[in-house]
Backbone bond lengths (Angstrom), bond angles and torsions (degrees), N, CA, C in turn:
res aa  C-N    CA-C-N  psi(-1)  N-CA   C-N-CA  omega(-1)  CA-C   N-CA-C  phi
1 X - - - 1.447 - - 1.524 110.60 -
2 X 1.282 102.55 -38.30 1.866 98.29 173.97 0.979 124.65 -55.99
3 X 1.815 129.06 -21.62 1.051 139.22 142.94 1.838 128.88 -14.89
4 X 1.723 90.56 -79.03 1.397 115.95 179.69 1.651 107.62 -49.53
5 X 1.553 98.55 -37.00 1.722 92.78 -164.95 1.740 115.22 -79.01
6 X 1.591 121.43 -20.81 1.114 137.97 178.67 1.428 98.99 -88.67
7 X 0.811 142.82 -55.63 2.005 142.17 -167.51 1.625 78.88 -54.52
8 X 0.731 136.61 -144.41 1.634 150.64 -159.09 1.882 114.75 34.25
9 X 1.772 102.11 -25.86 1.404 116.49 -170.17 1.764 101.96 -93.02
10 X 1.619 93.29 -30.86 1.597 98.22 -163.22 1.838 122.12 -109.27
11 X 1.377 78.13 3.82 1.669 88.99 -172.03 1.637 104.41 -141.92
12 X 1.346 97.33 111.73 1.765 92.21 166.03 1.595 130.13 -62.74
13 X 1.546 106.55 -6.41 1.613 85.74 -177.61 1.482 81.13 -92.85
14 X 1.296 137.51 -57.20 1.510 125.36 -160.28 1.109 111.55 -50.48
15 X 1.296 121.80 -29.11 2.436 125.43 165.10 1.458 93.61 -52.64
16 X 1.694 115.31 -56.85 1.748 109.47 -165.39 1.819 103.13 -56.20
17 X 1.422 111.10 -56.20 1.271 110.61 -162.12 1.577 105.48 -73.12
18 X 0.711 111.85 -30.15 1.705 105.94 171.48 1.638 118.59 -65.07
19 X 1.399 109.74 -53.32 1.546 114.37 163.30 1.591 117.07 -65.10
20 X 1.236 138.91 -9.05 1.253 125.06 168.04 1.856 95.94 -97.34
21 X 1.124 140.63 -7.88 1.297 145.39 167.37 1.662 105.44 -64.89
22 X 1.483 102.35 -45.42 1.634 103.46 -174.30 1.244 113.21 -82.33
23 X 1.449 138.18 -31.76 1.387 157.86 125.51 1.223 120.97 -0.88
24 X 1.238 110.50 -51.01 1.349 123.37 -179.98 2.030 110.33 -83.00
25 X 1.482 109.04 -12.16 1.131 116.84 160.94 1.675 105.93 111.38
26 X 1.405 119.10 20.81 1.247 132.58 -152.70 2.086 95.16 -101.00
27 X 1.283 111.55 133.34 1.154 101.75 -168.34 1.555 106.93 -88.29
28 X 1.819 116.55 175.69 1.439 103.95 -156.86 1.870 107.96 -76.08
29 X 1.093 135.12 18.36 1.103 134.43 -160.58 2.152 105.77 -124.70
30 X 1.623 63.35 -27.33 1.898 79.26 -176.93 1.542 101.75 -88.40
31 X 1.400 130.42 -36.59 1.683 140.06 178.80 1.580 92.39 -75.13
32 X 1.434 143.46 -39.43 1.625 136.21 -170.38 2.056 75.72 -59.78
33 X 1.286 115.27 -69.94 1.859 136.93 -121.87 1.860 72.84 -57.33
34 X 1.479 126.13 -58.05 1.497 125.53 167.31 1.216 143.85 -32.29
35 X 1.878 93.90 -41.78 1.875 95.88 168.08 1.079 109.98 -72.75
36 X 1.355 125.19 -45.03 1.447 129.49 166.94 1.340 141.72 -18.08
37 X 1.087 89.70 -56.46 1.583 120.83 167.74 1.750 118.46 -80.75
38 X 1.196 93.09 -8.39 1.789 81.48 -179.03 1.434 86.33 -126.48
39 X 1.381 144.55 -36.07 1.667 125.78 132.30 1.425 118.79 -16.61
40 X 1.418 130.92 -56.61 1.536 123.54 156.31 1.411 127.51 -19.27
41 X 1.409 99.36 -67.31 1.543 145.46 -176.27 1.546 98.87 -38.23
42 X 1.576 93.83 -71.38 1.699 107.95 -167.89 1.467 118.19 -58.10
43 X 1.721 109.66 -28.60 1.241 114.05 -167.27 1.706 112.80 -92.33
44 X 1.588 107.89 -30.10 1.482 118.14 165.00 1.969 115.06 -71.23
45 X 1.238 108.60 -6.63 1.719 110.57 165.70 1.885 100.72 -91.49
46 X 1.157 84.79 -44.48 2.209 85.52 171.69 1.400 105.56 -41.30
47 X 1.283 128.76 -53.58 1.367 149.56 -146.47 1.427 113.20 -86.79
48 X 1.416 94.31 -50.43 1.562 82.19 -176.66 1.758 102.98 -100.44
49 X 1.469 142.09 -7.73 1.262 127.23 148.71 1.665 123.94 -94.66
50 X 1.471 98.85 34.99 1.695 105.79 164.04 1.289 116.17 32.14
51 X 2.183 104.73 31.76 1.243 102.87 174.95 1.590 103.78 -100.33
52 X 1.729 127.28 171.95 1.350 111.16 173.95 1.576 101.76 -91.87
53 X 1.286 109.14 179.66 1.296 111.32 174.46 1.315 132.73 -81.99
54 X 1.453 136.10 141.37 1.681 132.74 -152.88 1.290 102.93 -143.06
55 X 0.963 130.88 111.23 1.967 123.45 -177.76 1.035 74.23 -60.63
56 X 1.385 140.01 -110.53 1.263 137.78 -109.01 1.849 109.05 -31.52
57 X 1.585 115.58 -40.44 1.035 135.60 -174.71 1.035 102.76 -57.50
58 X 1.539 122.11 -79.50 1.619 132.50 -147.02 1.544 89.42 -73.96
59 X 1.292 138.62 -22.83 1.485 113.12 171.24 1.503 124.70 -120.92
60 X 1.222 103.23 36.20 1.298 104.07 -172.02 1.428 117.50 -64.11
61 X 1.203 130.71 -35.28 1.283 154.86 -174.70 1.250 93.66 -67.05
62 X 0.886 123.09 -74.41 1.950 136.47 -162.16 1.982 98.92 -62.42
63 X 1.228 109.19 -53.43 1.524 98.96 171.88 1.467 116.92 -72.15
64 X 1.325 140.19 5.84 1.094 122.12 -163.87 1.345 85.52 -131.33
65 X 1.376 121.19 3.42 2.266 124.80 164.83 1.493 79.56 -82.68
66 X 1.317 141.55 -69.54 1.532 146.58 -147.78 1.338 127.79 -59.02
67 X 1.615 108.27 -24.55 1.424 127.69 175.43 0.994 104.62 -99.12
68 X 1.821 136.02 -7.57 1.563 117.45 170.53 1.423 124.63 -100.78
């Protein structure tokens, strides 16, 4: 979880995906329990295509809902 709570400062898609989590009316403990989990997400696609990790990649989707 210490994860979830620091990405939000250091990564713009985890700020986007966390703020469209709270947006959606999700409280701040319930939007961390989400980044978390899709931090999971991002790091088990690292894993199993033995690619490294790339923001641009893992949030491309989520920043490009945030800019429209």
């Amino acid at each position: 979880m210490t994860q979830a709570f620091t990405a939000p400062r250091n990564s713009p898609g985890a700020r986007a995906y966390y703020d469209r989590q709270r947006a959606r009316g999700a409280s701040h403990n319930a939007a961390l329990r989400q980044l978390a989990n899709r931090l999971v997400g991002i790091l088990h696609g690292c894993l199993k295509t033995g690619t490294l990790y790339n923001e641009t990649t893992a949030w491309s989707h989520h920043l490009n809902e945030a800019a429209a």
